[in-house]
C-alpha positions as protocol buffer text, in pm:
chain_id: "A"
residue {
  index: 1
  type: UNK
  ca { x: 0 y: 0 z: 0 }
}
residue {
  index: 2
  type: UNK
  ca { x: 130 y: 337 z: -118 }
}
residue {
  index: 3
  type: UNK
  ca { x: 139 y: 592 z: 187 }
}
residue {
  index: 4
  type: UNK
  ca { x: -40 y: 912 z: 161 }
}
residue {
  index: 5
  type: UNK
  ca { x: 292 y: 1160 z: 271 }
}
residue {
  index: 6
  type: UNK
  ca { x: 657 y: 1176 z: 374 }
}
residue {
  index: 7
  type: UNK
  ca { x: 706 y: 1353 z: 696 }
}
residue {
  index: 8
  type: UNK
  ca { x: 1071 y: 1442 z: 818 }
}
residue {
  index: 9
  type: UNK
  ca { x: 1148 y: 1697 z: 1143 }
}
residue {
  index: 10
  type: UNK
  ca { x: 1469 y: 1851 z: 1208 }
}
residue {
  index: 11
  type: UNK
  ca { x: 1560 y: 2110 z: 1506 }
}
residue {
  index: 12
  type: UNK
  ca { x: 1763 y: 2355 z: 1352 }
}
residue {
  index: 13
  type: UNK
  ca { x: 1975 y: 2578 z: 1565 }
}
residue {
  index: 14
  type: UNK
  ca { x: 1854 y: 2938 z: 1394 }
}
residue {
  index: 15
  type: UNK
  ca { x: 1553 y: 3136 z: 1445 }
}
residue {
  index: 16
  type: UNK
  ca { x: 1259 y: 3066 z: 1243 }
}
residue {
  index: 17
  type: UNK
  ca { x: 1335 y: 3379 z: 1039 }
}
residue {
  index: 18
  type: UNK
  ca { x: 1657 y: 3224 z: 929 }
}
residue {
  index: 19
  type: UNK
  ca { x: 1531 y: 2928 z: 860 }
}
residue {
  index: 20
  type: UNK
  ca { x: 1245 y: 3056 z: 656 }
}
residue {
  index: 21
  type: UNK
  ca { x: 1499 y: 3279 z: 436 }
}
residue {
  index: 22
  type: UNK
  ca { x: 1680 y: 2919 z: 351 }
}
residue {
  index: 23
  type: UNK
  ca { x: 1396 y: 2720 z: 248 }
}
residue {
  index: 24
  type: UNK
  ca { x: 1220 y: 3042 z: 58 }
}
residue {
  index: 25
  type: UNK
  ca { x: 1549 y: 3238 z: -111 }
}
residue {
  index: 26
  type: UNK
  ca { x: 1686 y: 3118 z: -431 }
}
residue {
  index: 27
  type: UNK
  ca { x: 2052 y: 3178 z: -320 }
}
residue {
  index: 28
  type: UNK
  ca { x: 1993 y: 3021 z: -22 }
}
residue {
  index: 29
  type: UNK
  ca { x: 1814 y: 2710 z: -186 }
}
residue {
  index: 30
  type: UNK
  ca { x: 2112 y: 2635 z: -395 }
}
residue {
  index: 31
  type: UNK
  ca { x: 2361 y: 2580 z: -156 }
}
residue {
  index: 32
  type: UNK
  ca { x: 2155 y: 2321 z: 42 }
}
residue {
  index: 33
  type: UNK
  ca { x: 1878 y: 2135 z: -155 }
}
residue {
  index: 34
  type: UNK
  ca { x: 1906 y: 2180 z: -546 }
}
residue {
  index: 35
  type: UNK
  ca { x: 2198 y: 2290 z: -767 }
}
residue {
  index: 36
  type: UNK
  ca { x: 2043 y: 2574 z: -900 }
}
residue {
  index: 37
  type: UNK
  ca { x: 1668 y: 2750 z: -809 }
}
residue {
  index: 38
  type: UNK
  ca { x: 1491 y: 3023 z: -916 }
}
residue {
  index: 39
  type: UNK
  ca { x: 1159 y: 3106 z: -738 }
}
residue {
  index: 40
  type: UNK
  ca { x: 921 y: 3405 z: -690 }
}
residue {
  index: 41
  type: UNK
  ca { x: 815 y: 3298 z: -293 }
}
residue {
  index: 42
  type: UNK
  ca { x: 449 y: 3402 z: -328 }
}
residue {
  index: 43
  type: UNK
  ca { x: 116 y: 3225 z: -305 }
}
residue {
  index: 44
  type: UNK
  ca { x: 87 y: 3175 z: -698 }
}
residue {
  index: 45
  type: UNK
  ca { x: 445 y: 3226 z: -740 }
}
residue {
  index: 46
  type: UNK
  ca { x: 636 y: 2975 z: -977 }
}
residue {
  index: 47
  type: UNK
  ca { x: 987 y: 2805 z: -961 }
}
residue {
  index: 48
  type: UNK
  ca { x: 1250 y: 2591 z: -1078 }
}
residue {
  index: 49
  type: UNK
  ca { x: 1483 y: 2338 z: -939 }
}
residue {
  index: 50
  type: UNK
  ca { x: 1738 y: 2226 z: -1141 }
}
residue {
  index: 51
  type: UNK
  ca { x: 1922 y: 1924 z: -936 }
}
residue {
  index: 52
  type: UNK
  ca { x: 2297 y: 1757 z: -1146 }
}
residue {
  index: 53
  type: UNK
  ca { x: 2531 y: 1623 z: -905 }
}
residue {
  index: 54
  type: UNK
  ca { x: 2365 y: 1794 z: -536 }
}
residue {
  index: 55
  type: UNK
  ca { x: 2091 y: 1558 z: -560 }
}
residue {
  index: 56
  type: UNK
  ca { x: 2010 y: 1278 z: -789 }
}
residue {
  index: 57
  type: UNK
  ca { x: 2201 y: 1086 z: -1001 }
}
residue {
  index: 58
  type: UNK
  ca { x: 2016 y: 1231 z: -1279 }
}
residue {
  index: 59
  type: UNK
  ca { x: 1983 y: 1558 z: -1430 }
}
residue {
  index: 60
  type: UNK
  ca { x: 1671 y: 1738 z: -1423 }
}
residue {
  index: 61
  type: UNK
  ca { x: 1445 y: 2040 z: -1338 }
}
residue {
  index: 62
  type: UNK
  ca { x: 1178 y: 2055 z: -1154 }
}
residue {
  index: 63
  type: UNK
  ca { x: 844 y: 2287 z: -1209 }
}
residue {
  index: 64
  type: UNK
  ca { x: 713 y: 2413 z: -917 }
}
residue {
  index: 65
  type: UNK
  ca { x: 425 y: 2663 z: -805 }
}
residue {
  index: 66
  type: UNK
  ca { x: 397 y: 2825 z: -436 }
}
residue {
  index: 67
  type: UNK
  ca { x: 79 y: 2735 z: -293 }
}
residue {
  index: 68
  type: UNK
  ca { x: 116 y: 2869 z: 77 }
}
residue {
  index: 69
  type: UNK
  ca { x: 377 y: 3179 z: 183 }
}
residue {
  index: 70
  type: UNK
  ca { x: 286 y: 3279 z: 544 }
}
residue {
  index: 71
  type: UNK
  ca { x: 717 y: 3402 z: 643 }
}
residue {
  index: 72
  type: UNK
  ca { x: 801 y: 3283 z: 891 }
}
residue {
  index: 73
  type: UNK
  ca { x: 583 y: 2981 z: 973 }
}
residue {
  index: 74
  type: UNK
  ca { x: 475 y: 2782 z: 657 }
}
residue {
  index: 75
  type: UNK
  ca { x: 579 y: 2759 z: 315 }
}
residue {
  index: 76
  type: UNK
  ca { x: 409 y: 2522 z: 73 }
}
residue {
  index: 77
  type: UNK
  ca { x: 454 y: 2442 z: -313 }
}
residue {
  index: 78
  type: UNK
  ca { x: 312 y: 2165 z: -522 }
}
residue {
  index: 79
  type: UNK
  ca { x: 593 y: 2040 z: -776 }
}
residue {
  index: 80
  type: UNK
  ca { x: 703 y: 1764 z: -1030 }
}
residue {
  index: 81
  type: UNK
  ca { x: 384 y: 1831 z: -1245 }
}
residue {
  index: 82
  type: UNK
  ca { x: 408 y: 1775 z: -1640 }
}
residue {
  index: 83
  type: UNK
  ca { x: 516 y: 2054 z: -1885 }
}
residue {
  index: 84
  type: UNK
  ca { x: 217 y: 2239 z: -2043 }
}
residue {
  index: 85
  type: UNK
  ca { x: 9 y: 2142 z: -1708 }
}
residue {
  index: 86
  type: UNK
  ca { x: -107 y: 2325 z: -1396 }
}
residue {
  index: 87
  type: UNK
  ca { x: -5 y: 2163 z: -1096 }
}
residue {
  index: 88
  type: UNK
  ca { x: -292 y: 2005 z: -867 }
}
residue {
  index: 89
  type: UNK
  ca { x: -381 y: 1725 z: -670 }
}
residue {
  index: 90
  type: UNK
  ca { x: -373 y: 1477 z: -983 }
}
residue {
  index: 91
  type: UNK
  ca { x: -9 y: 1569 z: -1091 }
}
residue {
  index: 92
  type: UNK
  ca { x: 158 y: 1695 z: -806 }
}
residue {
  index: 93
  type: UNK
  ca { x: 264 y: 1635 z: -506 }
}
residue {
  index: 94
  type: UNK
  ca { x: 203 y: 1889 z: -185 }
}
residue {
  index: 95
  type: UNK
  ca { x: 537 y: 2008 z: -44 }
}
residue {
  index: 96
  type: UNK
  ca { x: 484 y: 2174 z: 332 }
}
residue {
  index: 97
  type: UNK
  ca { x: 731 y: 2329 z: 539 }
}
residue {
  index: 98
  type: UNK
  ca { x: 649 y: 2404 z: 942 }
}
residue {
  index: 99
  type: UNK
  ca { x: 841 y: 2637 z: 1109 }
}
residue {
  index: 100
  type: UNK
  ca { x: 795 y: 2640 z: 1538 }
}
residue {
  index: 101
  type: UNK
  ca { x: 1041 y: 2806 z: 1760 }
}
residue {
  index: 102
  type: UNK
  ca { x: 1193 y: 2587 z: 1996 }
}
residue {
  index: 103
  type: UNK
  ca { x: 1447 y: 2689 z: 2254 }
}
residue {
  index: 104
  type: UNK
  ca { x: 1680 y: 2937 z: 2114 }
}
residue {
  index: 105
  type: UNK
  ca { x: 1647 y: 2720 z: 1723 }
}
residue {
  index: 106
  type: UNK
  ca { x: 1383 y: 2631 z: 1505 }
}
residue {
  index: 107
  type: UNK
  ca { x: 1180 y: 2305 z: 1478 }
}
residue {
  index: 108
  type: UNK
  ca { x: 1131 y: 2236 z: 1104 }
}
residue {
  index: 109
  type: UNK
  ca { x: 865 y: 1976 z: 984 }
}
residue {
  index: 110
  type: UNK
  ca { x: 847 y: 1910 z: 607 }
}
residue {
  index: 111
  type: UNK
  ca { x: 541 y: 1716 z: 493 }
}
residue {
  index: 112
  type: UNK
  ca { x: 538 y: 1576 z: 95 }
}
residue {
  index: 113
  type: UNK
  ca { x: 200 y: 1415 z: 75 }
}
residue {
  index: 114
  type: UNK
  ca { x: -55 y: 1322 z: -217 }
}
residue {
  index: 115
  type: UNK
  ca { x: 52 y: 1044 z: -332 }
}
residue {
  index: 116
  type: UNK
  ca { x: -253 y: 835 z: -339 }
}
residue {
  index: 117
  type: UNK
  ca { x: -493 y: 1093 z: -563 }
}
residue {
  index: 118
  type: UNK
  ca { x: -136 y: 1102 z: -826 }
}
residue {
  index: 119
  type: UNK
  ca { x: -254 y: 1012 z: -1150 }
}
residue {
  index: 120
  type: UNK
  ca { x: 52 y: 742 z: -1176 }
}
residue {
  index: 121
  type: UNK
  ca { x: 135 y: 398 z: -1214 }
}
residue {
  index: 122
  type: UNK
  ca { x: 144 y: 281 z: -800 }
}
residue {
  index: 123
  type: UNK
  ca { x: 486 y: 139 z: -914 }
}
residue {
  index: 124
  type: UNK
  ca { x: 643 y: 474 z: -999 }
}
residue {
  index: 125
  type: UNK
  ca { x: 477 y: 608 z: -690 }
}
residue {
  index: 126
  type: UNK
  ca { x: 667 y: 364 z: -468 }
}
residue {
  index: 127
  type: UNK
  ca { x: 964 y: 434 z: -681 }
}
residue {
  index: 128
  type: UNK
  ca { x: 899 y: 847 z: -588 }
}
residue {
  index: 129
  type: UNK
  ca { x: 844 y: 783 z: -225 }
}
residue {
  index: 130
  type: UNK
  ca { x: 1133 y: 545 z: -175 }
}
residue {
  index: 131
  type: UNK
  ca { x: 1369 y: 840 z: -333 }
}
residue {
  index: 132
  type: UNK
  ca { x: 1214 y: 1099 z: -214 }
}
residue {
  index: 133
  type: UNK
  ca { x: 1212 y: 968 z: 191 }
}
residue {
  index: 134
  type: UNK
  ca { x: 1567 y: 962 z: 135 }
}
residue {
  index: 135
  type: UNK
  ca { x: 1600 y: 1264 z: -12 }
}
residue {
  index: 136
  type: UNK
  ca { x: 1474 y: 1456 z: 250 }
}
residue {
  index: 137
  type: UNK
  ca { x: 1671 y: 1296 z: 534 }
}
residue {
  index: 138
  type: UNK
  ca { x: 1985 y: 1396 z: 342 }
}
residue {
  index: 139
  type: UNK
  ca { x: 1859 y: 1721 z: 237 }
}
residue {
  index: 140
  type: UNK
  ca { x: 1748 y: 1823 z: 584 }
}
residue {
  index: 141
  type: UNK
  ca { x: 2063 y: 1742 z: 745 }
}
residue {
  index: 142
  type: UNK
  ca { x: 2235 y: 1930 z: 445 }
}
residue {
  index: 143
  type: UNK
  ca { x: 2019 y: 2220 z: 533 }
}
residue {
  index: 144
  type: UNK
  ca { x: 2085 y: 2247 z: 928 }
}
residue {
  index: 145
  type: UNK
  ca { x: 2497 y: 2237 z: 821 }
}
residue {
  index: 146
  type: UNK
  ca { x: 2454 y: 2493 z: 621 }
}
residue {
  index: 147
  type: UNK
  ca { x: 2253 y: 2755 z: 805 }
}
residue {
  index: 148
  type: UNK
  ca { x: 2457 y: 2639 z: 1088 }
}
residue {
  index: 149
  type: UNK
  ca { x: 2769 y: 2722 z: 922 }
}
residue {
  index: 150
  type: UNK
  ca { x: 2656 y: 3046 z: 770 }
}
């Protein structure tokens, strides 16, 4: 059976401001998650994320379109939708980030979830999930060195 979402949490040692300015600025996106981004971070607002070497072992871009901006506490974007298509329920997935102040840092909850109303073969859906659960782990870690670092 094909689970609904992937849900990954990370306490991030920033404030939530920080952390939202990572996960919503194109320079900032490109030195943790994707190789390259551009993104206009408003509800409506559309994107790119081109991943080479950062995070696949393929090239590609990714379409996406901002669904949610409320800065500093949620960010959401559907994404991986067909060219020529709008992105909704049937051909994307939902892609939230949860920003809560904890302690002097930042508890960050990303949610990718949809998968059952995707208008795809439930093999390739497995396939998605399976990369995609690790993908997060790796990019969230990726993402607490860097704003840690900065």
């Amino acid at each position: 059976m094909i689970p609904n979402a992937i849900e990954k949490e990370i306490l991030i040692d920033a404030s939530v401001e920080t952390v939202y300015r990572v996960i919503t600025d194109p320079g900032e996106i490109s030195q943790w998650f994707s190789d390259a981004a551009e993104l206009d971070p408003v509800p409506g607002g559309e994107g790119r994320l081109t991943f080479e070497d950062r995070a696949s072992n393929q090239r590609m871009t990714v379409r996406l379109r901002v669904e949610t901006a409320e800065p500093p506490y949620r960010f959401a974007f559907r994404w991986d939708y067909p060219e020529g298509e709008s992105p909704h329920e049937r051909n994307a997935a939902l892609v939230e980030f949860t920003l809560t102040s904890e302690g002097g840092g930042t508890r960050l909850r990303v949610t990718e979830s949809g998968f059952e109303a995707l208008d795809r073969p439930e093999q390739e859906k497995a396939s998605y999930i399976d990369i995609h659960e690790k993908g997060w782990e790796a990019h969230l870690a990726s993402l607490r060195d860097y704003v840690t670092s900065e």
